[in-house]
KOLMI-631994 format. One record per residue (C-alpha): x, y, z; residue in one letter; residue number from 1. Coordinates in Angstrom, 2 decimals. Each point is the difference from the previous one (the first is absolute). Last residue first. Example, Ala and Ser with C-alpha at 12.3 -4.5 7.8 and 13.67 -1.06 7.14 Angstrom:
BEGIN
R,xx,yy,zz,type,seq
R,13.67,-1.06,7.14,s,2
R,-1.37,-3.44,0.66,a,1
This chain:
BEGIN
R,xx,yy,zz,type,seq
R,-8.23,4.49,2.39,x,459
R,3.52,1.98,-0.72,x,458
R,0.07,4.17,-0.04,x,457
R,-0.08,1.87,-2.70,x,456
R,-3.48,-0.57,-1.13,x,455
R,-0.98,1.86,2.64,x,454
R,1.50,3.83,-1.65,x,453
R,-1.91,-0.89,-2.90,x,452
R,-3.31,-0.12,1.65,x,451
R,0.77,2.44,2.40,x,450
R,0.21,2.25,-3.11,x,449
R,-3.64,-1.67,-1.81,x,448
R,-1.33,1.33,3.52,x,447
R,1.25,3.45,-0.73,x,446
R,-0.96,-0.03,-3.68,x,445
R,-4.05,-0.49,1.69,x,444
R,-1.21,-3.17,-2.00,x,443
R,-0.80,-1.96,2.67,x,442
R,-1.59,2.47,2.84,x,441
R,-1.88,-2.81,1.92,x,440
R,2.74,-2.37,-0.09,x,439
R,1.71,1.95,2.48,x,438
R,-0.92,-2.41,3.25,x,437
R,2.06,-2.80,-2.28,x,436
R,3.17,1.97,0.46,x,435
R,-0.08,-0.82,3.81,x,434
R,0.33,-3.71,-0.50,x,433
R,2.51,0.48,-2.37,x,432
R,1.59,1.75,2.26,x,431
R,-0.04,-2.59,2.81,x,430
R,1.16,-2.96,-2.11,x,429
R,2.84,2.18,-1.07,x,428
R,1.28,0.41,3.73,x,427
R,-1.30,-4.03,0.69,x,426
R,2.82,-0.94,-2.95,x,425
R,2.63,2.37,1.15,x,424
R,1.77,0.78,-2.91,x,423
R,2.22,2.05,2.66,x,422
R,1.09,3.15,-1.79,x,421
R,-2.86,-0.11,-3.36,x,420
R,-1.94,-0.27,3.39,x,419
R,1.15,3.82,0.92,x,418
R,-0.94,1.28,-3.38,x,417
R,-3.57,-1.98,0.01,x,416
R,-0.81,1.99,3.43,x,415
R,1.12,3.51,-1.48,x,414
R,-2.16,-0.55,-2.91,x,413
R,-2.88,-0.99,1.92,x,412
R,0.29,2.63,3.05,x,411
R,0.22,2.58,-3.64,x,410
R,-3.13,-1.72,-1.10,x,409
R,-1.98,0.00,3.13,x,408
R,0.57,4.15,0.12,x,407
R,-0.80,0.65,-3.80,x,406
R,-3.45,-2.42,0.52,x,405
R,-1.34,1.66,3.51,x,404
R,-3.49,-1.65,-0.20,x,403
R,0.45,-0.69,3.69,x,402
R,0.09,-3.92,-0.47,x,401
R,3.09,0.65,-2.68,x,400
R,1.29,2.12,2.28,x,399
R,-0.32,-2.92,2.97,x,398
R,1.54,-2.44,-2.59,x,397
R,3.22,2.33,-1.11,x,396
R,0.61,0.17,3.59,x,395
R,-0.24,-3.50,0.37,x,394
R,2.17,-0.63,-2.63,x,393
R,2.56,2.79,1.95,x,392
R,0.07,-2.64,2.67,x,391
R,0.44,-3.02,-2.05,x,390
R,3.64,1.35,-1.32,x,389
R,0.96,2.07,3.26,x,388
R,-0.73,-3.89,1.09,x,387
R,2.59,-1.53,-2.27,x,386
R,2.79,2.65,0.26,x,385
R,-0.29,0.25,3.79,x,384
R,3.61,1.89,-0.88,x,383
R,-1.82,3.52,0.19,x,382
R,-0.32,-0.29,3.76,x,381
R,-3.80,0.35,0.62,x,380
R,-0.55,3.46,1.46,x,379
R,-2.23,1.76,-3.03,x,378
R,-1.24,-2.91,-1.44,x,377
R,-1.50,-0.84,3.65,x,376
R,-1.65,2.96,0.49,x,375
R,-1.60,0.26,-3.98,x,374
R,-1.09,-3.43,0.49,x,373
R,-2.35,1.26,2.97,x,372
R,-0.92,2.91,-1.24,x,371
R,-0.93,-1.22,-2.92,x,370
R,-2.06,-2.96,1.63,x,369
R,-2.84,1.97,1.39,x,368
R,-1.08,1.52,-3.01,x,367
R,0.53,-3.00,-2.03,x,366
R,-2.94,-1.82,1.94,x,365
R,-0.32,-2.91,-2.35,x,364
R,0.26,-2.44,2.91,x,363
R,3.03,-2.19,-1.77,x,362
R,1.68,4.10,-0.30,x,361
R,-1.02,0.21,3.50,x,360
R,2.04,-2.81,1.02,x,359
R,2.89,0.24,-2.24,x,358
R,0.00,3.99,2.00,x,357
R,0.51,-2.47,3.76,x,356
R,2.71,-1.74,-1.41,x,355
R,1.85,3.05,-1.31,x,354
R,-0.72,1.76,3.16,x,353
R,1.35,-2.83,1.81,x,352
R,2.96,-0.28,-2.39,x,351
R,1.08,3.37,1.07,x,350
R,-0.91,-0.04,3.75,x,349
R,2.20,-3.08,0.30,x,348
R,0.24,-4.26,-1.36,x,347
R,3.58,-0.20,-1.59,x,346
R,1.62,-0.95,3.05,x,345
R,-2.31,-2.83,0.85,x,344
R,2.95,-2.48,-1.03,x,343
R,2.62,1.45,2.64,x,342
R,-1.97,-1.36,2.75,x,341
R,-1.50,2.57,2.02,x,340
R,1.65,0.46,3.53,x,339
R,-2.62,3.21,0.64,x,338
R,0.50,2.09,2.89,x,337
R,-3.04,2.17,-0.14,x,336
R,-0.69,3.21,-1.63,x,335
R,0.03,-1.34,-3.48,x,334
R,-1.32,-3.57,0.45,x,333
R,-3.02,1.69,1.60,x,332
R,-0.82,2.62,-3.20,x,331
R,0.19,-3.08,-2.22,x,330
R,-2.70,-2.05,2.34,x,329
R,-2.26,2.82,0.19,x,328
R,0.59,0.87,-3.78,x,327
R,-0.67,-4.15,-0.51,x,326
R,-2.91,0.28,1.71,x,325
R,-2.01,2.78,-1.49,x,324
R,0.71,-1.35,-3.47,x,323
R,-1.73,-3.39,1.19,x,322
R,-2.90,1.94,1.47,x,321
R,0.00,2.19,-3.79,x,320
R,0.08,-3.54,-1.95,x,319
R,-2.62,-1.56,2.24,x,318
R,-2.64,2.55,-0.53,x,317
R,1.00,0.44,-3.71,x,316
R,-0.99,-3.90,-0.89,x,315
R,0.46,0.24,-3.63,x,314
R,1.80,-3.49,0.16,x,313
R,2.89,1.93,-1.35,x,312
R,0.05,2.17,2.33,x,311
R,-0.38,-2.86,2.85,x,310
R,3.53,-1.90,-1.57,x,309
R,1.76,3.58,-0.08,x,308
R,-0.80,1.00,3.81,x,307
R,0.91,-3.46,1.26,x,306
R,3.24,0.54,-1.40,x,305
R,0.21,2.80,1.89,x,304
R,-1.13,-1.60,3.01,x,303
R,3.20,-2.21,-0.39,x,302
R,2.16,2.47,-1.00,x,301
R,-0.87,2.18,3.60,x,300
R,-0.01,-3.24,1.09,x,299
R,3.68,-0.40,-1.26,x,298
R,1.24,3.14,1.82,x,297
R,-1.63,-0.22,2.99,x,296
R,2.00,-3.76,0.78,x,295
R,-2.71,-2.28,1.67,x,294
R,-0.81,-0.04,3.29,x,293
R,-3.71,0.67,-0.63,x,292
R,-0.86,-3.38,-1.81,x,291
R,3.20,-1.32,-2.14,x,290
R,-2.19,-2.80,-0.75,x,289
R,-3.18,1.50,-0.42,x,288
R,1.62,2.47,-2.77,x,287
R,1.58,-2.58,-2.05,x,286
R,-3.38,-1.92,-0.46,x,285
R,-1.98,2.84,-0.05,x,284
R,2.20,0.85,-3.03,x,283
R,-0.03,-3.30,-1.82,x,282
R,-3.79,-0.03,0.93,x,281
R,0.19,3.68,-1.63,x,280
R,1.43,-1.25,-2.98,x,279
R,-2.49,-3.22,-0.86,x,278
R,-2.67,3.11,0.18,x,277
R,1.26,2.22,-2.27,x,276
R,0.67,-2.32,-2.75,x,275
R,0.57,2.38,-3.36,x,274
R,3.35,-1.47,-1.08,x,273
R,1.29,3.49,1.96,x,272
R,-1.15,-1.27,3.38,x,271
R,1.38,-3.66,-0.76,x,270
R,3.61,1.28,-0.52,x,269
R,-0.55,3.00,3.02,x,268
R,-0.95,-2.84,2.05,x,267
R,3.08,-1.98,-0.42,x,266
R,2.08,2.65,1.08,x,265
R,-1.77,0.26,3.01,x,264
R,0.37,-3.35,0.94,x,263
R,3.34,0.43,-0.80,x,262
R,0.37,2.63,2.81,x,261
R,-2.07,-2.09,2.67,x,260
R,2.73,-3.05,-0.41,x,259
R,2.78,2.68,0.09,x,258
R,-2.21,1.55,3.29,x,257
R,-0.17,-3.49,1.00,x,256
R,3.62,-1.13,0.02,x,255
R,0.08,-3.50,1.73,x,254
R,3.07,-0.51,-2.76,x,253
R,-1.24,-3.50,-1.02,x,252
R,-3.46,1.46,0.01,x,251
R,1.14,3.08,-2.27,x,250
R,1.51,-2.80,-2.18,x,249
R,-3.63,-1.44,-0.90,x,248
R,-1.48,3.59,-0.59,x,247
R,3.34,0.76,-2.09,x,246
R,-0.97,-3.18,-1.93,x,245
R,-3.52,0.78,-0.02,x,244
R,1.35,3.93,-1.89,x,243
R,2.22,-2.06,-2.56,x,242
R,-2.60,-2.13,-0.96,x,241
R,-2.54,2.62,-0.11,x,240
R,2.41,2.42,-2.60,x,239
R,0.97,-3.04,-2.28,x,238
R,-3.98,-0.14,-0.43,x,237
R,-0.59,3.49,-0.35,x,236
R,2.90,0.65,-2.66,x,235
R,-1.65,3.21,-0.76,x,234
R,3.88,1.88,0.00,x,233
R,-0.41,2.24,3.03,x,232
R,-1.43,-3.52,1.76,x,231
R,2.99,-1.83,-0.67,x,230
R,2.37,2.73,1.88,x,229
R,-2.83,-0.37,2.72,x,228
R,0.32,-3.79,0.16,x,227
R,4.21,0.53,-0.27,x,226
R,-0.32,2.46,3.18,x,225
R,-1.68,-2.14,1.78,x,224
R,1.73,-3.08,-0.44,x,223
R,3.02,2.17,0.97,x,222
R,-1.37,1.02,2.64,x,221
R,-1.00,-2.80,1.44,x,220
R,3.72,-1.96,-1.09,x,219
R,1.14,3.17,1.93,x,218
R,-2.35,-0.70,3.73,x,217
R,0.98,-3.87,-1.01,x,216
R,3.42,0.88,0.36,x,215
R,-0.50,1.91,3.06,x,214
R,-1.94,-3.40,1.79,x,213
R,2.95,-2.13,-0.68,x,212
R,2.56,2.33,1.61,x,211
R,-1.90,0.01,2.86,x,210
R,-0.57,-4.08,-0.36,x,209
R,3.76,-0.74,-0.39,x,208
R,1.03,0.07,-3.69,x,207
R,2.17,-2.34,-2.40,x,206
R,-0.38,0.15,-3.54,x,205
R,-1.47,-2.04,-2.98,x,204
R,-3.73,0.28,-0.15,x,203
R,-0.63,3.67,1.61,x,202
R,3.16,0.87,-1.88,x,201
R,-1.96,-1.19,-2.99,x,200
R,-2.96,1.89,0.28,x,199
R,2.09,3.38,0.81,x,198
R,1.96,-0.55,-3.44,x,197
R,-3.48,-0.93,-1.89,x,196
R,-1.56,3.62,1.80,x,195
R,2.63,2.10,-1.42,x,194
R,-0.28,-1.77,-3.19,x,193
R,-3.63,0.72,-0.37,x,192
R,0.21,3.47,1.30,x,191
R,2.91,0.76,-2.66,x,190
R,-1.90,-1.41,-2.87,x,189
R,-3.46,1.99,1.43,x,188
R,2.35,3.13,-0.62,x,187
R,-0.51,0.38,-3.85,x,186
R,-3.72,0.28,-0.58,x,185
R,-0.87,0.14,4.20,x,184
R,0.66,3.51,0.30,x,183
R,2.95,2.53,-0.49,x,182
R,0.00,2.83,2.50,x,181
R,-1.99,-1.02,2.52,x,180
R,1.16,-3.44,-0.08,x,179
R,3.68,1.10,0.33,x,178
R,-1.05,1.16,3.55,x,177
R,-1.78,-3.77,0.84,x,176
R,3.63,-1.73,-1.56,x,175
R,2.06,2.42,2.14,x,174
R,-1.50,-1.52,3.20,x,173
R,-0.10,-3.06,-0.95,x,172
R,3.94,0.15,-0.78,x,171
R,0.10,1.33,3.49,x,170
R,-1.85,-3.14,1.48,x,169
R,2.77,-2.43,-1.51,x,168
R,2.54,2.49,1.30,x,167
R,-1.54,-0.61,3.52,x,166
R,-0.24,-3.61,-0.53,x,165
R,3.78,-0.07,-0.47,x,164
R,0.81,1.84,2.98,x,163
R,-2.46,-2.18,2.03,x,162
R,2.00,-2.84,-1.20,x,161
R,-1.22,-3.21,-2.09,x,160
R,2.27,-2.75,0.67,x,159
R,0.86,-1.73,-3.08,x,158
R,-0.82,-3.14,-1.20,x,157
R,-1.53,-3.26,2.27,x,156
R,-0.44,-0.01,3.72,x,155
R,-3.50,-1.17,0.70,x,154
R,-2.84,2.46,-1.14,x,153
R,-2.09,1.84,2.05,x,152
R,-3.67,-0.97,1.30,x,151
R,-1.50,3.65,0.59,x,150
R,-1.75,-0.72,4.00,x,149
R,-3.23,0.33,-0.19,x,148
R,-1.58,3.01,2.51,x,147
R,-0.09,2.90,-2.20,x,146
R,-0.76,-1.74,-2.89,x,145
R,-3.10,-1.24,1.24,x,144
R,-2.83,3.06,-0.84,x,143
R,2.41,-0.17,-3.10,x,142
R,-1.54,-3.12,-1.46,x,141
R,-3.75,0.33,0.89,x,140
R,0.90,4.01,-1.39,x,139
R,1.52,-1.86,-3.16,x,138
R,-2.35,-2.64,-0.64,x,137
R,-2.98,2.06,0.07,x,136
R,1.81,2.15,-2.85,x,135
R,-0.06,-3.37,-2.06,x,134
R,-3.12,-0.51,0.72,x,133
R,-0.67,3.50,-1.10,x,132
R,1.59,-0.51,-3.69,x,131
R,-1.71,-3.29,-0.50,x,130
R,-3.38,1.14,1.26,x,129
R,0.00,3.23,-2.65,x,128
R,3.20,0.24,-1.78,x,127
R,3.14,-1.86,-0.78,x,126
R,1.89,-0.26,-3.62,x,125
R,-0.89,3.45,-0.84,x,124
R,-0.01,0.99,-3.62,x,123
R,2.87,1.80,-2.05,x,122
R,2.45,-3.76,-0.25,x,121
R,3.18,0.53,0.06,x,120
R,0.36,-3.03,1.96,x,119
R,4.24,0.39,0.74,x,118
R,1.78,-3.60,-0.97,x,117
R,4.01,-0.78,1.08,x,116
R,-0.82,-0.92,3.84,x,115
R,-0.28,3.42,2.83,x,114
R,-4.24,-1.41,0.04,x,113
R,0.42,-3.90,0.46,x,112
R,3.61,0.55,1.93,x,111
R,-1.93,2.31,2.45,x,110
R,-2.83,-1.98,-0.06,x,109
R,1.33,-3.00,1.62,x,108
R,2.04,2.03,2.61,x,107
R,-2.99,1.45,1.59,x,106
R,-1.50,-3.36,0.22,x,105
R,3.08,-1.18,1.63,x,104
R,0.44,3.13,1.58,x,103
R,-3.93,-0.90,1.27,x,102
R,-3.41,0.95,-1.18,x,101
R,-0.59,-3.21,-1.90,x,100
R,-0.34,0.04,-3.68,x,99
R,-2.65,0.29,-2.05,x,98
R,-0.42,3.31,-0.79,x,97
R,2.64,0.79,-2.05,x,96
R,1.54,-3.07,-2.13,x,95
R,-3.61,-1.76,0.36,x,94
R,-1.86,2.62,-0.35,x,93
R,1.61,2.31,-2.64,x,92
R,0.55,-3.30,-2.23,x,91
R,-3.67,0.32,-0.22,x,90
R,-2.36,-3.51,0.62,x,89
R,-0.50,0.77,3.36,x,88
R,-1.75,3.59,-1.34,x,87
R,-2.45,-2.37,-0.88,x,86
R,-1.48,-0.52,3.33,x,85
R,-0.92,3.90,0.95,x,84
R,-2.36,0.05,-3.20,x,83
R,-2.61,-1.68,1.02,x,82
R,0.53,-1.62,3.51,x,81
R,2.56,-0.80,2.76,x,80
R,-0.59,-3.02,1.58,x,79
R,-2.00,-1.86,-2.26,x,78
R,2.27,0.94,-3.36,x,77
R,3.10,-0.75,2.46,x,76
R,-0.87,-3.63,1.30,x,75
R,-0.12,-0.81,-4.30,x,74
R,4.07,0.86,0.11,x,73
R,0.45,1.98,-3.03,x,72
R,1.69,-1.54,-2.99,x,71
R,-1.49,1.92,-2.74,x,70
R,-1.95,-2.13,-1.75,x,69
R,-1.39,-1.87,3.21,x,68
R,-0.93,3.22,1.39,x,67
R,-1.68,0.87,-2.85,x,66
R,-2.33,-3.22,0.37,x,65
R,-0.30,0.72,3.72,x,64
R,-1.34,3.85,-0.90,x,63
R,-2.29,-1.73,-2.23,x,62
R,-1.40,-2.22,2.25,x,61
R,-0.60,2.97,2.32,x,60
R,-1.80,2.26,-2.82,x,59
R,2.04,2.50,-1.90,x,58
R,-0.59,3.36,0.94,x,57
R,-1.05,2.29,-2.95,x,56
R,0.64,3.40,-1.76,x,55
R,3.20,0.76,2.59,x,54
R,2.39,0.11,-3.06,x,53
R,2.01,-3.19,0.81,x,52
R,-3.46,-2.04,0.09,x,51
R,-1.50,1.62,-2.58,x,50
R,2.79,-0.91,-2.46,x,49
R,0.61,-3.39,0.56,x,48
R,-3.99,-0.39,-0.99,x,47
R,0.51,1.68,-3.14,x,46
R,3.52,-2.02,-0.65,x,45
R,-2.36,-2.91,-0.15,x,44
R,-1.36,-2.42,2.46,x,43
R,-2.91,-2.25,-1.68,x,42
R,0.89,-2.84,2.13,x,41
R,0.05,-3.46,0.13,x,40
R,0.73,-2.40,3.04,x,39
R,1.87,-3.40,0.20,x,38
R,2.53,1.24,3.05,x,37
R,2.10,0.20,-3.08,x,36
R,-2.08,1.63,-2.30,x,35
R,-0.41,3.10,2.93,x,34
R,3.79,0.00,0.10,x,33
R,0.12,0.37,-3.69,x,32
R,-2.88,2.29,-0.34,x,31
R,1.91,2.53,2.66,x,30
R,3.47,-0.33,-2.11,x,29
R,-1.83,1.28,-2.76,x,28
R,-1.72,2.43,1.43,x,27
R,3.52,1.09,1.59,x,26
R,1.56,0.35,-3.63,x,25
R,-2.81,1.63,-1.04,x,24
R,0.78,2.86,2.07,x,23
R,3.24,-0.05,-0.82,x,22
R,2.70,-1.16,2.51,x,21
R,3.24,1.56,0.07,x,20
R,0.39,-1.60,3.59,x,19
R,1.01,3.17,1.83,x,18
R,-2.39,1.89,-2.11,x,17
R,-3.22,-2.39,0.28,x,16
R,0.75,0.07,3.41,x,15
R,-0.46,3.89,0.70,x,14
R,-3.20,-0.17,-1.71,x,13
R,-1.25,-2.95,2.38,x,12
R,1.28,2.32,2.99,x,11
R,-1.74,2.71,-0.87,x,10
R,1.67,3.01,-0.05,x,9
R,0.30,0.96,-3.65,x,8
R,-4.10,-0.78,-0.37,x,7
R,-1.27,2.21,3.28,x,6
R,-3.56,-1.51,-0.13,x,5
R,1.35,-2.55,2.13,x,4
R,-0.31,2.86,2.87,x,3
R,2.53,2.09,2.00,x,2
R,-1.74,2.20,2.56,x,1
């Protein structure tokens, strides 16, 4: 579970960035307030401190005095608690979170988030109660879609065709296969444009409400695609703003297996910036909703997903049920008549197994992961550029964990050639990562080898 003691996700630490403020800055703006209502304080940067790192809860009063400093409604700090009210003082709230859970709403944040500024920040803007409330929001919100009626524009610019949208969709489409190959360094441009054009159609054009509810099925997409793009790079903020907008849009589109897909998505970001537990709500969350009806293909991702988040919460039980699901859900999209989406195409036997070997490589039970990552090397197309990347780190890790040095360094060297390809920020995270479970045998030549050979690539 997310806690204060998390220091880049608190909400008080994530203000101080947005407003540049030191920490004696805010003292000092605390003592003034407190002067002002005729009260003196000893508040110091100390003090500031242990509240945004967890070490202390300020006391009610308090909380009203730092309300008044930061321009939070005092209704808020009583209604929602310590921490959860100061994330109303974030731009990320109120541009994000704030809005209603309408096209108007929907609208709102799409010219906040497609506007001339990316947060390229590498810590998550949401988390904990802020993130799920906002997940809340969107299953409350899509439970209705189905029955609200999409209020459409009067006549105004162009008439939006199904022809046209169906281009729109195939320019998606090529944008997810050139992902594979390239990753989010270079490509997050084209996402981000792709996704400004379909914002403003949605704000300029003319569309009945069929035609109205495919565009927001792309703008989803392509929200989702630029939050993932984001994600490859460590720009976890940018990457959450673009994933609630797709959440948002997915509502406009009454799409909930695209809703249930970036849900996902968002879960493998918090997963892998070591919260476990704030994924699986997401994925609970997502996997509720679609309940048994839902498309084989994506639970099978979904439970996969699931899979990752319990491994590494060390919970091995739970990882291996998880595991056992998704194979039972893969093996079911494959015999049956499945109308998957084109967006779960990437999810098969291959990436299972690759998912499924991360997992025992998190467990430190290499001997039932090589197998596993061995499979899916061997049938994964070799234009997955990016994952053959992470996947043959893995490798290298579950060597390394089997005392198998010569082996882990050639998966090593082979992963840092393929990221040299892509630059893929996550890709080199991941190796790095991996290189750290050599330390043991510093000062072997081979390990001073990979050493070289990793300094080739970009941090």
């Amino acid at each position: 579970m997310t806690t204060a003691e998390d220091d880049h996700l608190h909400p008080l630490a994530v203000v101080l960035r947005e407003r540049e403020l030191t920490l004696d800055k805010l003292a000092s703006s605390y003592r003034g307030e407190l002067a002002r209502q005729g009260l003196r304080s000893g508040a110091d940067r100390q003090l500031i401190w242990k509240w945004k790192s967890g070490k202390k809860t300020p006391s009610t009063e308090s909380q009203h005095v730092l309300a008044t400093v930061l321009g939070v409604p005092h209704t808020l700090v009583t209604e929602r608690g310590w921490p959860s009210w100061v994330w109303c003082a974030t731009n990320t709230h109120g541009q994000l979170v704030e809005p209603p859970w309408s096209i108007a709403g929907t609208m709102k944040v799409l010219r906040w988030v497609t506007g001339d500024r990316v947060d390229r920040r590498g810590f998550l803007a949401l988390s904990g109660a802020s993130l799920l409330g906002v997940v809340t929001e969107w299953a409350s919100n899509m439970a209705t879609a189905k029955a609200a009626t999409l209020v459409v524009p009067e006549t105004r610019g162009e008439y939006l065709s199904r022809e046209v949208l169906d281009r729109l969709g195939n320019r998606l489409a090529e944008l997810r296969h050139l992902d594979d190959v390239f990753g989010g360094t270079d490509l997050r441009h084209l996402a981000r444009a792709e996704l400004r054009w379909l914002s403003t159609l949605a704000d300029t054009a003319t569309y009945d409400e069929p035609t109205g509810r495919t565009l927001f099925a792309h703008i989803t997409e392509a929200a989702r695609l630029c939050g993932w793009l984001h994600f490859d790079v460590a720009q976890h903020a940018a990457a959450q703003e673009h994933y609630v907008t797709a959440l948002r849009s997915s509502v406009e589109a009454n799409a909930p297996e695209a809703g249930a897909h970036v849900l996902a998505c968002m879960s493998f970001q918090v997963m892998l910036e070591g919260h476990p537990n704030d994924a699986l709500s997401l994925l609970d969350t997502a996997s509720d909703f679609l309940g048994r009806g839902g498309n084989a293909r994506l639970r099978a991702m979904i439970a996969s997903r699931k899979a990752r988040a319990y491994a590494i919460d060390g919970d091995a039980r739970g990882c291996g049920h998880q595991l056992n699901l998704a194979e039972r859900y893969l093996d079911a999209a494959d015999t049956a008549r499945d109308n998957a989406p084109d967006w779960i195409y990437y999810f098969d036997h291959a990436e299972l197994d690759a998912q499924a070997g991360a997992c025992w490589v998190s467990l430190s039970q290499p001997a039932r992961a090589r197998p596993l990552i061995d499979s899916a090397l061997s049938t994964m197309s070799s234009d997955y550029v990016r994952d053959r990347t992470i996947y043959h780190a893995r490798s290298g890790q579950a060597y390394a964990d089997a005392n198998e040095l010569d082996m882990a360094c050639r998966d090593f060297a082979t992963a840092i050639d393929l990221a040299a390809q892509t630059q893929s920020v996550r890709s080199i995270e991941t190796i790095r990562a991996g290189r750290v479970t050599l330390d043991r045998y510093k000062g072997d030549p081979r390990i001073s080898k990979l050493d070289r050979q990793l300094q080739r690539i970009a941090c």
